[in-house]
Every structure is written in structure tokens, then in C-alpha cells.
MARDRENNU-670048 format. One record per atom (N, C-alpha, C, O): y, x, z; residue in one letter. Coordinates in steps of 0.02 Angstrom, whole numbers, padded with zeros to 5 digits, always signed. Example, Ala and Ser with C-alpha at 12.3 -4.5 7.8 and 13.67 -1.06 7.14 Angstrom:
! MARDRENNU-670048
-00284+00660+00390A-00225+00615+00390A-00165+00660+00390A-00166+00712+00423A-00112+00642+00354S-00053+00684+00357S+00002+00645+00394S+00057+00670+00402S
! end
This chain:
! MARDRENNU-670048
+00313+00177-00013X+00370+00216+00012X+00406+00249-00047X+00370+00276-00089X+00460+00249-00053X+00504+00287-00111X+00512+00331-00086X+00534+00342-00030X+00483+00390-00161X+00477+00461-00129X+00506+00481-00190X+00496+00451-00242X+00552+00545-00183X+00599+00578-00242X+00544+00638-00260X+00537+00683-00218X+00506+00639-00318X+00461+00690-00333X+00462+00741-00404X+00506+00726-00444X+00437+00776-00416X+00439+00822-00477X+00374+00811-00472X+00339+00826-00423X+00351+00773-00541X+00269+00755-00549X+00253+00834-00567X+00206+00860-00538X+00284+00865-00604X+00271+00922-00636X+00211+00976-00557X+00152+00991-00552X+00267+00983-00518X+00269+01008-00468X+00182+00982-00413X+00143+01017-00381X+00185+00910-00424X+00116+00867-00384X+00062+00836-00414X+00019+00802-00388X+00070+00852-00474X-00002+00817-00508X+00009+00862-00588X+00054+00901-00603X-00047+00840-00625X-00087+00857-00682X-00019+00862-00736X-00023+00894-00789X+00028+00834-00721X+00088+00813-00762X+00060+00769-00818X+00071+00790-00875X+00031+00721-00814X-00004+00680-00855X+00005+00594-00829X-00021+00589-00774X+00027+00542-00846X+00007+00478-00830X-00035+00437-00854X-00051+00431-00913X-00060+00399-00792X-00126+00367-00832X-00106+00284-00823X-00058+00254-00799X-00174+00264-00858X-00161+00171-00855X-00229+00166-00834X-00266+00214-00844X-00259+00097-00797X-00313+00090-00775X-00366+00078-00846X-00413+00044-00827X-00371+00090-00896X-00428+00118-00947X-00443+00203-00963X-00494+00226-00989X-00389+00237-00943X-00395+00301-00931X-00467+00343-00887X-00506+00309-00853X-00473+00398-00893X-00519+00407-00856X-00472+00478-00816X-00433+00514-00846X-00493+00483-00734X-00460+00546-00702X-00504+00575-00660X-00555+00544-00645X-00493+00635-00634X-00540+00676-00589X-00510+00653-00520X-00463+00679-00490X-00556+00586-00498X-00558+00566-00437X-00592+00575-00402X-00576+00596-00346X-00678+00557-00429X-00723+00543-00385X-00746+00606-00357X-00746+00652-00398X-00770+00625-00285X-00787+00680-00267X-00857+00664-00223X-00853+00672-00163X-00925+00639-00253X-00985+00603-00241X-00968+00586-00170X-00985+00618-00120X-00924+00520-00175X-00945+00501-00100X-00890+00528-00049X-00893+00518+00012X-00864+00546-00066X-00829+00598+00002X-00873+00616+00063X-00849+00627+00118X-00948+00617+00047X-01002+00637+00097X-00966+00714+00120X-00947+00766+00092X-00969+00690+00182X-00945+00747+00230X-00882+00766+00249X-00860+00810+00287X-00846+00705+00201X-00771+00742+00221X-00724+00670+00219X-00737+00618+00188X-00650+00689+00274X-00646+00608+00284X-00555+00655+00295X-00515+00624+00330X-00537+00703+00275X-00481+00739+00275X-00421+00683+00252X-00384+00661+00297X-00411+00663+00188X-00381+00584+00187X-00376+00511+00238X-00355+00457+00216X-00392+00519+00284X-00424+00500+00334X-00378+00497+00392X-00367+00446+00424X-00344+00570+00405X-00333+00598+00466X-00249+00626+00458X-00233+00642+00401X-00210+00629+00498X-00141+00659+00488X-00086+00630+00448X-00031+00654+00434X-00115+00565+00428X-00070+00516+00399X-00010+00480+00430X+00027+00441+00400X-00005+00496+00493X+00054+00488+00517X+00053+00403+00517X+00005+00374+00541X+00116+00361+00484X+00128+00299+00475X+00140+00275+00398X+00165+00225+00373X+00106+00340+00372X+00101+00339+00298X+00074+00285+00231X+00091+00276+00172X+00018+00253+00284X-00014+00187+00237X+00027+00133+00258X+00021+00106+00313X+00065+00117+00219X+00101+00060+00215X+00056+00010+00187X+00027+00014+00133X+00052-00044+00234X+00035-00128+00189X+00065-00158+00152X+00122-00177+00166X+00043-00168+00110X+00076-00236+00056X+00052-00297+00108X+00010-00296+00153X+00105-00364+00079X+00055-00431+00078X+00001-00447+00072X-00028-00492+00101X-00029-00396+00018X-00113-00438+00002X-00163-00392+00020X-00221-00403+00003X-00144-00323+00066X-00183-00273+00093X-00176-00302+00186X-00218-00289+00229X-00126-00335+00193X-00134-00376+00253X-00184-00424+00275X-00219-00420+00326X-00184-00482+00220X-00207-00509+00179X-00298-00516+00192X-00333-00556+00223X-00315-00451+00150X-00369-00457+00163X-00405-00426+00218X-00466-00431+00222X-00362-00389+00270X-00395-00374+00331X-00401-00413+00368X-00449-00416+00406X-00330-00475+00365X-00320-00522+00420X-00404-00564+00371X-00454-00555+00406X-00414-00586+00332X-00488-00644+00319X-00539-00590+00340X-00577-00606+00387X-00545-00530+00313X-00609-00499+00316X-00616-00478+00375X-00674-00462+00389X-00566-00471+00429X-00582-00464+00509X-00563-00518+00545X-00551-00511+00605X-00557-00582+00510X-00561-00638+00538X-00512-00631+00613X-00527-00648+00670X-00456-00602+00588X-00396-00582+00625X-00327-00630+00606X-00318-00639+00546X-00297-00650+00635X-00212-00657+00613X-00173-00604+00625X-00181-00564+00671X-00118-00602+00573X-00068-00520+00581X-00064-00515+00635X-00080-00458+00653X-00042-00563+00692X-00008-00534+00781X-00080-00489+00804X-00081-00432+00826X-00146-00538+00790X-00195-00490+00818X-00226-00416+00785X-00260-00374+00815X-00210-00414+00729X-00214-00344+00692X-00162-00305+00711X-00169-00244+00707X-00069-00348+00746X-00049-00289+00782X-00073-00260+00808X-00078-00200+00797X-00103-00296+00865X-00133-00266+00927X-00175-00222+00925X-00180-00180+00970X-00223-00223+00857X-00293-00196+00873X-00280-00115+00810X-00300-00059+00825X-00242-00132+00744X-00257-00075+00739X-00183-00080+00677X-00193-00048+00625X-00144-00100+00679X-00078-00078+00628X-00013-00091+00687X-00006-00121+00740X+00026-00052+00644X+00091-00034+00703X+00136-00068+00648X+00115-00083+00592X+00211-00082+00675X+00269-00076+00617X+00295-00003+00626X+00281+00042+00666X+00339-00007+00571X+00385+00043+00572X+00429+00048+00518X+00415+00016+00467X+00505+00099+00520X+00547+00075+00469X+00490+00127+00411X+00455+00176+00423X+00497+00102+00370X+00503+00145+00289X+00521+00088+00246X+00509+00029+00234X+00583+00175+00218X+00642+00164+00195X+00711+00112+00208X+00758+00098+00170X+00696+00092+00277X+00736+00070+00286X+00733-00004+00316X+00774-00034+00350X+00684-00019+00297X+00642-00107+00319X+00579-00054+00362X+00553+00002+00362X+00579-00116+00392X+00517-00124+00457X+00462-00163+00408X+00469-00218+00382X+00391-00106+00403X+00346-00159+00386X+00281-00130+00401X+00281-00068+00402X+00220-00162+00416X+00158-00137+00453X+00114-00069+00407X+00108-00066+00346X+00093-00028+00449X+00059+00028+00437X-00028+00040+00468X-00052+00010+00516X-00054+00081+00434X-00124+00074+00479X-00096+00119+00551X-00045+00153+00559X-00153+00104+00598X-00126+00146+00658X-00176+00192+00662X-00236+00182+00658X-00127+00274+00677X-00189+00321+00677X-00218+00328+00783X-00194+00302+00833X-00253+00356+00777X-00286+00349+00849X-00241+00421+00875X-00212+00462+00839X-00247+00419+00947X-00188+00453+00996X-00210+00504+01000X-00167+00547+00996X-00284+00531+01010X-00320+00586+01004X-00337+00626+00977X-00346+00684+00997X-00349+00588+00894X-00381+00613+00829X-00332+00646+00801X-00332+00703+00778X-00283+00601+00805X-00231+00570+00745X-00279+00553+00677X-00273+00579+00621X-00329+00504+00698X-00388+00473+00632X-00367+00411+00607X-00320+00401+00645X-00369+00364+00571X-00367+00306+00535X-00410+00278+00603X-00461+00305+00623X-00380+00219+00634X-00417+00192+00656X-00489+00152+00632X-00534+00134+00670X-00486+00145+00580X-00552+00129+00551X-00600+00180+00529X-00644+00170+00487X-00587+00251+00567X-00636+00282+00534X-00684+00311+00570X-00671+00352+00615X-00747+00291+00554X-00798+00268+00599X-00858+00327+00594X-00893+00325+00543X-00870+00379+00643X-00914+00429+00599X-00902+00466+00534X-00949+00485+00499X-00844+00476+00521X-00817+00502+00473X-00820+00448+00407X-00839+00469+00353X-00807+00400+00412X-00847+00344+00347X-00791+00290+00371X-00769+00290+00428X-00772+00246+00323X-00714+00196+00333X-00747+00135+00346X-00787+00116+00303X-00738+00101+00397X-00783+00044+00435X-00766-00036+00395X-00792-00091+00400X-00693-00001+00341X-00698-00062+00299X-00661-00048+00244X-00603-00063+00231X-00703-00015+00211X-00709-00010+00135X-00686-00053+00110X-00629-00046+00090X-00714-00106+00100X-00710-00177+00064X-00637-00206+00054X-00605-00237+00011X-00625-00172+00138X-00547-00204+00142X-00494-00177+00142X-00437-00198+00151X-00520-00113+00129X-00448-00045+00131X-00391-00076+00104X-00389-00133+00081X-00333-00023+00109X-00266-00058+00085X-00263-00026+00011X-00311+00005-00012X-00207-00035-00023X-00197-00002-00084X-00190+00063-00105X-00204+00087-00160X-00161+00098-00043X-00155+00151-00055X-00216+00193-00050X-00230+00233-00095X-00246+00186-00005X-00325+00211+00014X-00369+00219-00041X-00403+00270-00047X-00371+00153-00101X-00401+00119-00138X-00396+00177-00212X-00437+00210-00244X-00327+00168-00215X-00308+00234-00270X-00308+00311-00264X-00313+00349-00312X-00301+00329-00204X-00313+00394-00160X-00349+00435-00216X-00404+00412-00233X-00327+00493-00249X-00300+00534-00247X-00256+00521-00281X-00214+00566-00277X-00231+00461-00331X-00195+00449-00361X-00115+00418-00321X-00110+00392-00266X-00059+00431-00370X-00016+00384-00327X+00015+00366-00387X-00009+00388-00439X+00067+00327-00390X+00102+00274-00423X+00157+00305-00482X+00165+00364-00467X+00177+00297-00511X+00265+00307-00540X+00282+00253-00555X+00242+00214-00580X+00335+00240-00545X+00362+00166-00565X+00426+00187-00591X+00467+00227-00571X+00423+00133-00663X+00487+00151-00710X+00472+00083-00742X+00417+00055-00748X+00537+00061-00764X+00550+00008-00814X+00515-00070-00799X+00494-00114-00837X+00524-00062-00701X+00496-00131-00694X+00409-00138-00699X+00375-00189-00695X+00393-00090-00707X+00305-00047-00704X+00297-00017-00671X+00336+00002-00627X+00227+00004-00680X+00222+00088-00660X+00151+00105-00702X+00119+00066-00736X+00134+00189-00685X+00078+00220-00710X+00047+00250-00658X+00080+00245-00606X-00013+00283-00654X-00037+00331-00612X-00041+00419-00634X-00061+00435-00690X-00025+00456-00598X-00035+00510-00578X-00074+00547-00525X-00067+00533-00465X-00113+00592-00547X-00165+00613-00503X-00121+00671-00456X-00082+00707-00487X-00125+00678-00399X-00084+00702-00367X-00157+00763-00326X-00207+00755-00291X-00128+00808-00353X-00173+00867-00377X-00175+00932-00287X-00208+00983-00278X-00137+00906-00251X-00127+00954-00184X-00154+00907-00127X-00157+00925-00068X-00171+00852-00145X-00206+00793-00100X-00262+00788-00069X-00262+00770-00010X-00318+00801-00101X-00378+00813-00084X-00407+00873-00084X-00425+00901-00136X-00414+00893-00036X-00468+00984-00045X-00554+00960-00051X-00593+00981-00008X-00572+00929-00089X-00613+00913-00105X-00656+00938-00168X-00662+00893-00210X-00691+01001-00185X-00680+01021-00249X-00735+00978-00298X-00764+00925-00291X-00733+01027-00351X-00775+00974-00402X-00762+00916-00429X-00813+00890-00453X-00718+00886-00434X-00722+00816-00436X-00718+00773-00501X-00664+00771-00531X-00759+00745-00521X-00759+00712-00590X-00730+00649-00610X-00708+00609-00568X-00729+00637-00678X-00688+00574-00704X-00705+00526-00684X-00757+00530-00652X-00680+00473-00689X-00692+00398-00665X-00644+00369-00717X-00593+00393-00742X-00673+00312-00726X-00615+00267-00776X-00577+00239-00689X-00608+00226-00637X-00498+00236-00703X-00459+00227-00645X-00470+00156-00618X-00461+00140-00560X-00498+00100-00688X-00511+00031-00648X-00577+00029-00616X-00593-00023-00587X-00613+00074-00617X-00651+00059-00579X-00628+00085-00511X-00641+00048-00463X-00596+00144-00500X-00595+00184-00442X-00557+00146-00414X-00556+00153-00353X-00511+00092-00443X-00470+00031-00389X-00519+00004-00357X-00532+00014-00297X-00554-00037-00403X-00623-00068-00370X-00576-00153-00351X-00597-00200-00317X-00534-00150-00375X-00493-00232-00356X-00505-00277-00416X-00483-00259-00471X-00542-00341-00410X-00542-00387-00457X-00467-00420-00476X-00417-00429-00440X-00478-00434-00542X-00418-00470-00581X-00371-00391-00583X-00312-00403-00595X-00379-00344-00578X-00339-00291-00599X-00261-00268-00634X-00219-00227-00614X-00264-00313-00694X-00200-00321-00713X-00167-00378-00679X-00109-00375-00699X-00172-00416-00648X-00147-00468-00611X-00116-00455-00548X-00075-00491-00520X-00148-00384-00524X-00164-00355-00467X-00078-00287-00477X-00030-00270-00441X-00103-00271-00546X-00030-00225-00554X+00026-00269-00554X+00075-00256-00520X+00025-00311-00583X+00090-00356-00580X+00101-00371-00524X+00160-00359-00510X+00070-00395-00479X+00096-00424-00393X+00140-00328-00371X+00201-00322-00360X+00100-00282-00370X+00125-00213-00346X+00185-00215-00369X+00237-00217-00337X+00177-00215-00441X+00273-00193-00496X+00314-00236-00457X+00362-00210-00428X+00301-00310-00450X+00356-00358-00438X+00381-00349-00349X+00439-00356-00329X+00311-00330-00298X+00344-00312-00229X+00364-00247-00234X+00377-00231-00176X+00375-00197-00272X+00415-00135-00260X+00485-00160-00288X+00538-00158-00256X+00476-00182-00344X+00545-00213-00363X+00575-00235-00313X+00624-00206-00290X+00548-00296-00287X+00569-00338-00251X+00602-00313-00188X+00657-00335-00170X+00566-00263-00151X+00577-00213-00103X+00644-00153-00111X+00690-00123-00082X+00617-00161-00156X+00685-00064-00188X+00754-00114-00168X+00759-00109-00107X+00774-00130-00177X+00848-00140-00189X+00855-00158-00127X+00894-00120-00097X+00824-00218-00082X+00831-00211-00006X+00810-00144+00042X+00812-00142+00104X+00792-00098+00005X+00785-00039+00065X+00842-00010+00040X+00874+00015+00087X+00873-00002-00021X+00933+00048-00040X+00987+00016-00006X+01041+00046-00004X+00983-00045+00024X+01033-00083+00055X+01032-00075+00126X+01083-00073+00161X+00965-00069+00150X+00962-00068+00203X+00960+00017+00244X+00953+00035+00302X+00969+00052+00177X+00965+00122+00209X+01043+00125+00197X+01053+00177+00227X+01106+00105+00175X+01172+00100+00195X+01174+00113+00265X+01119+00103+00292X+01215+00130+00301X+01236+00122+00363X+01266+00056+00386X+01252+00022+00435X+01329+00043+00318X+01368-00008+00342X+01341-00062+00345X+01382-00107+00356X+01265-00085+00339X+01246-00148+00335X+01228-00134+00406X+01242-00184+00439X+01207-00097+00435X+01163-00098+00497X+01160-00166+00539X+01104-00191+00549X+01200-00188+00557X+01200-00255+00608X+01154-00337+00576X+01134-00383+00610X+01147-00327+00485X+01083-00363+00452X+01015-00337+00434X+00969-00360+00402X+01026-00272+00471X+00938-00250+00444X+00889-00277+00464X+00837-00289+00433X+00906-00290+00535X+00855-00307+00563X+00836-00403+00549X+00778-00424+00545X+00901-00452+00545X+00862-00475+00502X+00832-00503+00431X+00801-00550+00404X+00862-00445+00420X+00803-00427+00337X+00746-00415+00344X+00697-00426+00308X+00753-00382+00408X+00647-00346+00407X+00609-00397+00454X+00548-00401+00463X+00667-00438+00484X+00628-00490+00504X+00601-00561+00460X+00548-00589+00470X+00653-00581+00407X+00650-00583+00340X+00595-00580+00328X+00558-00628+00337X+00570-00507+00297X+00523-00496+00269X+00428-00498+00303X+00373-00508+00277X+00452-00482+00369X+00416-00500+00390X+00354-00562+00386X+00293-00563+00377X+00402-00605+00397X+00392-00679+00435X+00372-00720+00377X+00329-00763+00385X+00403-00709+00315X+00392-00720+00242X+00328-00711+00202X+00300-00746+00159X+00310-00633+00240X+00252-00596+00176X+00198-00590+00233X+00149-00627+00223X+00197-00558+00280X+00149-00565+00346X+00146-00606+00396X+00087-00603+00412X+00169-00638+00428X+00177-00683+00477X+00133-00731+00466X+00081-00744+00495X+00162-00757+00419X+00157-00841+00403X+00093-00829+00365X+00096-00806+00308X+00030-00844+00395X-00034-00859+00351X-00057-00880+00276X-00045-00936+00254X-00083-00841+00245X-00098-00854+00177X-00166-00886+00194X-00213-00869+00230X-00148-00961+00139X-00223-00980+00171X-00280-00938+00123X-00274-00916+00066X-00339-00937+00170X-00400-00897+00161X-00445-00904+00103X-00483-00861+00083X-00434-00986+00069X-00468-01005+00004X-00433-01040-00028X-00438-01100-00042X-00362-00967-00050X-00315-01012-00093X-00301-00954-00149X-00331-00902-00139X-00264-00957-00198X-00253-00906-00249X-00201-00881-00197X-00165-00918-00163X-00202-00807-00196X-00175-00773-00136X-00100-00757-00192X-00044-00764-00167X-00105-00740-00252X-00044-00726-00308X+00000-00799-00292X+00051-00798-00258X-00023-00849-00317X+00009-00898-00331X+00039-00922-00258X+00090-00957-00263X+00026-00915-00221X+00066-00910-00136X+00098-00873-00136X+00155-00891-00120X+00090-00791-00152X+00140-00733-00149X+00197-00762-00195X+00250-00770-00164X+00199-00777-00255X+00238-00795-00294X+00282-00835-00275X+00341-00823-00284X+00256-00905-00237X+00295-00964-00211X+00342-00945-00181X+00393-00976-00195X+00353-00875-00115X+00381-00848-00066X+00419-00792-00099X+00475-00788-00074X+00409-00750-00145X+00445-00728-00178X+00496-00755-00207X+00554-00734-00201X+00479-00805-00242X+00532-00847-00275X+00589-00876-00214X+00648-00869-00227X+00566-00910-00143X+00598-00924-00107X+00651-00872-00087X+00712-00880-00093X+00617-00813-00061X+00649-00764-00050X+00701-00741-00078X+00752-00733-00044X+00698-00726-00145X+00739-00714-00176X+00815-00766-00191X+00875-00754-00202X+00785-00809-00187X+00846-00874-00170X+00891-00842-00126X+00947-00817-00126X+00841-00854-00087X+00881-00845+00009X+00923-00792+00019X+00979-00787+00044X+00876-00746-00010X+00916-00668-00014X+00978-00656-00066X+01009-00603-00058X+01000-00700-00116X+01006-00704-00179X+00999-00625-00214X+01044-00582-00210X+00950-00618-00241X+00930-00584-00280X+00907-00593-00341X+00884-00648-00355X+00907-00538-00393X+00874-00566-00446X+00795-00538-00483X+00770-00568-00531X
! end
């Protein structure tokens, strides 16, 4: 989600790179699942956080609508979110206070307490310091606290779908386009979630193929 921030103001005022080390880890989050809860429609999916819920719950996107992600606009495009429960307002995956799939969390979850800056077609991390009431909490080198194999391979897919994204939400948050938003976000949809990534294929080199299409279609650069 593009958020207008004063790092100064929300974190350490410091940026990091995944060889860095930051005060993430808080042993476990034993006992506390506060990140968890009141997130609203806040965890946005990428492609490859879809991705791996749809193989690792042996789901297709229509049936992970159903069971536990919603759409919704942010920034302007329609695109899937975790769904919190009606009662709790909890992460639907959160099971006894404990995330029922770790393995498969999305990105944002993954970097939690950290969040992003993106500049110059990149980005860095910043520890975002009003996030967790969790005290104590010690360093971690940041690639591990991703915990995502191929890592730098992994930042490049992120840089290139925010890119890729930014300029169609600044378009689509116009007014005067209104009567193509919808299908842009259907577009995007049908492109990055819909249409099955197969399950034992390089999941990049597919994202890429469709990117590249996309961008045709869309003409973009």
C-alpha cells in the first residue's frame, strides 16, 4: 500500500539491507499475537504470497476467496487481502494465538516489524518502532528474519511489482479514469492471481513472462 510517511517520525530513522542486523526478534512472540489482530484489510497479497497459500493449502485463488482472503480497493486497484474474522477482528489463520501457517505467511507478516522504503526503483528496510508492544527485542540479521529462499531474487520480484503497480494506482486513483478501473483491477487480477502458477515451475520466471505481457497490453514502461 503507498503510504506518505516521515520515517523520522515511525522508525529508528535508520535503513537497513538484508545483511544488516535489527531489533526484531521478540523470543517467539510466545504469548502475544497483537500483530495478528485489528489489521483491518491491511495485508495485502502479492502474486507469490498468493502463490504460496494457493500450493501450500492445496487451494486455487476462487477457493482461498471463499475460505479466508477478501478483495478490496488499495490505492485504487482491487487486489486480495487476508480476511480478519467477524468476532475477533483476528487473522483468520490465527490459531490459539500462533499462525496456523507460518511457512506460508504473506510478505508483509514475514518482515513485520519492519516495513519497506522504496526509492530509485528499490527499496530498504526500516524498523517501524510504534508497531510492536513487544518489549526487549533483539537483533537478527534481517535475511534471516525474511526467512524466504533466493532472497535477493525475492527483492527484485517486490521492487519490479511496486513499480509495476505505482503508476496504475496513481492512475487509477484519478477520478477521470473511473469508467477503466475496474477493468484494470480486473486486469490485474486475472493476470497475477487468477490464472494458476504452475506448482513445480520457477514461480519468477512465470511472474516475469506476465509482467512483460502486461506491460505491453497496458503499454507501459
Amino acid at each position: 500500500m503507498l503510504r506518505d510517511i516521515d520515517l523520522n517520525k515511525v522508525s529508528d530513522g535508520k535503513l537497513y539491507g538484508i545483511n544488516d542486523m535489527a531489533k526484531t526478534d521478540c523470543n517467539g512472540c510466545k504469548g502475544c499475537s497483537s500483530c495478528c489482530r485489528g489489521m483491518g484489510n491491511s495485508i495485502v497479497l502479492d502474486p507469490l504470497d498468493a502463490h504460496r497459500l494457493s500450493v501450500g493449502l492445496k487451494k486455487s485463488f476462487e477457493e482461498l476467496l471463499k475460505d479466508c482472503l477478501q478483495l478490496n480497493v488499495a490505492d485504487g486497484i482491487i487486489l486480495p487481502n487476508l480476511k480478519m474474522t467477524a468476532d475477533k477482528d483476528a487473522c483468520i489463520f490465527l490459531n490459539n494465538g500462533r499462525c496456523s501457517v507460518h511457512s506460508l505467511r504473506p510478505g508483509i507478516c514475514r518482515i513485520f516489524p519492519l516495513g519497506r522504503f522504496y526509492e530509485n526503483r528499490s527499496f530498504q528496510y526500516f524498523l517501524q518502532i510504534h508497531e510492536c508492544p513487544a518489549p526487549g527485542k533483539t537483533k537478527v540479521k534481517i535475511r534471516r528474519w525474511i526467512d524466504t529462499p533466493d532472497i535477493k531474487r525475492y527483492e527484485t520480484y517486490i521492487a519490479d511489482w511496486h513499480y509495476f503497480l505505482k503508476p496504475l494506482q496513481e492512475y487509477a486513483m484519478d477520478f477521470e479514469h473511473g469508467e477503466n478501473i475496474q477493468k484494470l483491477s480486473m486486469h490485474i487480477l486475472q493476470q497475477f492471481y487468477l490464472k494458476p502458477y504452475a506448482a513445480d515451475s520457477d514461480f519468477y520466471q512465470e511472474f516475469y513472462e506476465r509482467l512483460k505481457a502486461s506491460k505491453e497490453q497496458l503499454s507501459i514502461s
